[in-house]
MIDOSE-1310 file (N, C-alpha, C; in nm, 2 decimals, decimal comma, always signed):
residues 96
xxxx	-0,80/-2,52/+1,49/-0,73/-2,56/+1,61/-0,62/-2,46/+1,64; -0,60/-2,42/+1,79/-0,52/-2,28/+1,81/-0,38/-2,37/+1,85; -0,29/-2,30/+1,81/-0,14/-2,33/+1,89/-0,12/-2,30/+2,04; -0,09/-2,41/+2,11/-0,08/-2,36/+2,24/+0,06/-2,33/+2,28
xxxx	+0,12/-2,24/+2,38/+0,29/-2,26/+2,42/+0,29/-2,22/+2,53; +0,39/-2,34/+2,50/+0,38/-2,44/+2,66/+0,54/-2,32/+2,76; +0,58/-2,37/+2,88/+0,71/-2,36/+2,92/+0,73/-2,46/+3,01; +0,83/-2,52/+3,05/+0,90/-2,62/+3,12/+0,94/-2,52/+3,26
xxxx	+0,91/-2,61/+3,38/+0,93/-2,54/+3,47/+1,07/-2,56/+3,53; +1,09/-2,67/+3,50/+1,25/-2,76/+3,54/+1,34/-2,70/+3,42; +1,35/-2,72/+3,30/+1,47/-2,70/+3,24/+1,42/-2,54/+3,17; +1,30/-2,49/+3,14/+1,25/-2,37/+3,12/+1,27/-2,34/+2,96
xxxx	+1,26/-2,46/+2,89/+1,22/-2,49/+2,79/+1,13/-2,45/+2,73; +1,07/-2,39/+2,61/+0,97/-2,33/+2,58/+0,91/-2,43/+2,44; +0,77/-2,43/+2,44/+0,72/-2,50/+2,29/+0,62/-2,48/+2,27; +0,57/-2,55/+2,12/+0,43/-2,49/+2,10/+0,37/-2,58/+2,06
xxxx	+0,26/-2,67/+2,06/+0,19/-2,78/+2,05/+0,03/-2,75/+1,98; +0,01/-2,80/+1,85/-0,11/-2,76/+1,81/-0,22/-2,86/+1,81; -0,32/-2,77/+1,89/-0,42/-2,90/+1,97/-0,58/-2,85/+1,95; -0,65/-2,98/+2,00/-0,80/-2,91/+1,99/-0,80/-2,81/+2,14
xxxx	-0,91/-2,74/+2,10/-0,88/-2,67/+2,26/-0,98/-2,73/+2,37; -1,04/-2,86/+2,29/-1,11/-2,97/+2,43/-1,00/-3,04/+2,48; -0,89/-3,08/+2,42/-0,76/-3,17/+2,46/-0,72/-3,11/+2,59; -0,62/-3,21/+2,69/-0,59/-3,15/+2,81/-0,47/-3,10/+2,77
xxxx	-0,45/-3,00/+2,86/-0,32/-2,93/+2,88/-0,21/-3,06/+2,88; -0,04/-3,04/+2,82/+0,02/-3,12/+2,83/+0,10/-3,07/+2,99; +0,15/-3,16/+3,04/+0,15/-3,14/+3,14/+0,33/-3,22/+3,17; +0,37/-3,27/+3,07/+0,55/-3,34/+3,10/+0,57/-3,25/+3,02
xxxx	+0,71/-3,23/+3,02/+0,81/-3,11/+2,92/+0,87/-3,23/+2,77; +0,85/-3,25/+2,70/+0,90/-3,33/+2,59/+1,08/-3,34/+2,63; +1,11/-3,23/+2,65/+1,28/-3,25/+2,61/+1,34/-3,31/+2,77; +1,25/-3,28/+2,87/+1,34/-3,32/+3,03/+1,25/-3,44/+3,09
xxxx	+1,14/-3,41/+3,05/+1,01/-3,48/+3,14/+0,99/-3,43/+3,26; +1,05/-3,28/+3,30/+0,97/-3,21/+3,41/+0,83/-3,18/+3,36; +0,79/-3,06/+3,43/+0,67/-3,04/+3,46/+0,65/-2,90/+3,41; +0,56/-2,92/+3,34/+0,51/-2,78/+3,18/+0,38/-2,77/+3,21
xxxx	+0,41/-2,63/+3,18/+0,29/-2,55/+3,25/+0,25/-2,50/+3,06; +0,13/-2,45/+3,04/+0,06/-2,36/+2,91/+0,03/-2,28/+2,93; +0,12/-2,16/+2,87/+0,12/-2,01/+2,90/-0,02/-1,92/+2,84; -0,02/-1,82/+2,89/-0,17/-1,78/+2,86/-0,15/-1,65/+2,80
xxxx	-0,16/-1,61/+2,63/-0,10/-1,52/+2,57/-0,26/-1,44/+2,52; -0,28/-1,31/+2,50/-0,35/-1,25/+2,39/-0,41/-1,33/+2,29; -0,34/-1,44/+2,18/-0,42/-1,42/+2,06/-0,40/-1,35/+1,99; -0,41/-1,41/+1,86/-0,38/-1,28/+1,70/-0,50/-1,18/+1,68
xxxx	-0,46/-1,04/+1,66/-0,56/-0,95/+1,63/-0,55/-0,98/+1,47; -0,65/-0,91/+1,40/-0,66/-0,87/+1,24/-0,61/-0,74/+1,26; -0,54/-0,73/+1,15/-0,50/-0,60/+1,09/-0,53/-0,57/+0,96; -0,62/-0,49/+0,94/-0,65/-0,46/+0,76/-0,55/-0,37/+0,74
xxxx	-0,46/-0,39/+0,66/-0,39/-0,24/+0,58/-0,40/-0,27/+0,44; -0,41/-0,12/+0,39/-0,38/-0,08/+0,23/-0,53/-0,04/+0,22; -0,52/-0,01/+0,10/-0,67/+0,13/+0,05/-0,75/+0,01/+0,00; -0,76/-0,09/-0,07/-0,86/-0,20/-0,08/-1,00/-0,24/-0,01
xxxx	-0,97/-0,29/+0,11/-1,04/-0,34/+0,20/-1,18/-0,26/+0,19; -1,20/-0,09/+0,23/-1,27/-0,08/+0,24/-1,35/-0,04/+0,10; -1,23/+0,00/-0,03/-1,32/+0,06/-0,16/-1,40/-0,08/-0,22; -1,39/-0,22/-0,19/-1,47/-0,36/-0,21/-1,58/-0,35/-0,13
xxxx	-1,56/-0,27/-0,01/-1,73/-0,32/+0,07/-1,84/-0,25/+0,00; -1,92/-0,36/+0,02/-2,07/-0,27/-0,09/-2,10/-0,13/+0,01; -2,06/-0,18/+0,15/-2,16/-0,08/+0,20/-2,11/+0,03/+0,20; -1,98/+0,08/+0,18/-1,87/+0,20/+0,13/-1,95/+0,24/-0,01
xxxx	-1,91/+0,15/-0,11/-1,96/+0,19/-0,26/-2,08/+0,24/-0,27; -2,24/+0,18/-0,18/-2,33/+0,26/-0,16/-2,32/+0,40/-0,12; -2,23/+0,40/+0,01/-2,26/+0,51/+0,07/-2,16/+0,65/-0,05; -2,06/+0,59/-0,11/-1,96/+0,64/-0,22/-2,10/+0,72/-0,33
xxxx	-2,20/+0,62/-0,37/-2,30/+0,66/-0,47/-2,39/+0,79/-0,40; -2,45/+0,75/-0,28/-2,49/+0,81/-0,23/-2,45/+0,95/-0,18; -2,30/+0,99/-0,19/-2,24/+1,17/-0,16/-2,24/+1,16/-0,28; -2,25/+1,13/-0,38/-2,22/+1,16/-0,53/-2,32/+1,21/-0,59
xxxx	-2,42/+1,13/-0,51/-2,58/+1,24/-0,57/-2,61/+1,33/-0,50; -2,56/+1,33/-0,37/-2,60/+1,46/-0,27/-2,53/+1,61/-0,34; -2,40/+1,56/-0,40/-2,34/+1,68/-0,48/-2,41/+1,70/-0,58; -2,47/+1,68/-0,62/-2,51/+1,72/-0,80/-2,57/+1,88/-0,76
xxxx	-2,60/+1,94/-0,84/-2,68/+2,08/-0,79/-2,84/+2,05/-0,77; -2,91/+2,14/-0,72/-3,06/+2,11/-0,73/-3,07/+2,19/-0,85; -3,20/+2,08/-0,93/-3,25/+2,16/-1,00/-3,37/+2,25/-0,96; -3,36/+2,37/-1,03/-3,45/+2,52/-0,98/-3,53/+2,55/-1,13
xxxx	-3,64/+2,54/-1,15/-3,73/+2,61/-1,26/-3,68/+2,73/-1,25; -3,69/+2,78/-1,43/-3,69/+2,93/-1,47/-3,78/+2,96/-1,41; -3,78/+3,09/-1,41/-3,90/+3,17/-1,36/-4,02/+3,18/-1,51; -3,90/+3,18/-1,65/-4,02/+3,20/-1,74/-4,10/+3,07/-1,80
xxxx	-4,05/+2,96/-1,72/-4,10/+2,79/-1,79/-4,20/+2,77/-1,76; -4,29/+2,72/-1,89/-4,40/+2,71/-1,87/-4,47/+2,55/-1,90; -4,37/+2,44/-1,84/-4,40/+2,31/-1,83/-4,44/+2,31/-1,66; -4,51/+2,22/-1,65/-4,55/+2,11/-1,50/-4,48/+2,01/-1,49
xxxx	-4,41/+1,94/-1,55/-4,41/+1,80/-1,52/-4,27/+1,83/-1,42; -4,25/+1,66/-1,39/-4,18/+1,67/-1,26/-4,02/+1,69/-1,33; -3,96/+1,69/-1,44/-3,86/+1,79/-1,53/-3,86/+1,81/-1,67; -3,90/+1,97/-1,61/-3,88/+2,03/-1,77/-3,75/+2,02/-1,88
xxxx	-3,79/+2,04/-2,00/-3,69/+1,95/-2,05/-3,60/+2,10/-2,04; -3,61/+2,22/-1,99/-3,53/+2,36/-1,98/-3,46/+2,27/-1,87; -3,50/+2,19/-1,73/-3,39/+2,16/-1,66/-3,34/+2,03/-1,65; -3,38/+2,00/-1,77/-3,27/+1,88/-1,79/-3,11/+1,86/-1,82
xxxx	-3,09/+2,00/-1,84/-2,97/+2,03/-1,89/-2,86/+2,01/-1,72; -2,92/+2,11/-1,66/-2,93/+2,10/-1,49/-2,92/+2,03/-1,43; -3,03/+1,94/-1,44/-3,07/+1,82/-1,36/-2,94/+1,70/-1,39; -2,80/+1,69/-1,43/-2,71/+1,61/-1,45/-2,69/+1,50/-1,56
């Protein structure tokens, strides 16, 4: 339920009343019993600060794993190896 705030148009009193937002507008001033109007403000934004926020999202830490293997070196067969398979144990040493 959002805080509404109100102003008094007679004594120019200001307040804040926390309500459903199906409730009617209050419409008497509490402190004069003139006639109160509910001001029409922005709303709270979010603000994330500090280094946290984003080193918890998985989808950072994936993308974190993912430049970490793009850096590794490629591995390149000797020219004199004379294995097939998909790594020779010559470029295992290489291969990270």
């Amino acid at each position: 339920m959002p805080t509404y705030e109100y102003e008094c148009k007679k004594c120019g009193d200001a307040f804040e009343l926390f309500q459903s937002m199906s409730d009617e507008p209050v419409r008497v001033c509490p402190k004069c019993g003139g006639e109160a109007r509910r001001l029409i403000n922005g709303g709270a934004g979010v603000i994330y600060k500090g280094s946290g926020f984003y080193s918890t999202d998985k989808s950072a830490q994936a993308q974190k794993k993912k430049n970490t293997e793009a850096d590794k070196p490629a591995a390149v067969p000797c020219a004199s190896c004379p294995h097939s398979g998909d790594v020779p144990p010559c470029m295992e040493k290489t291969a990270g």
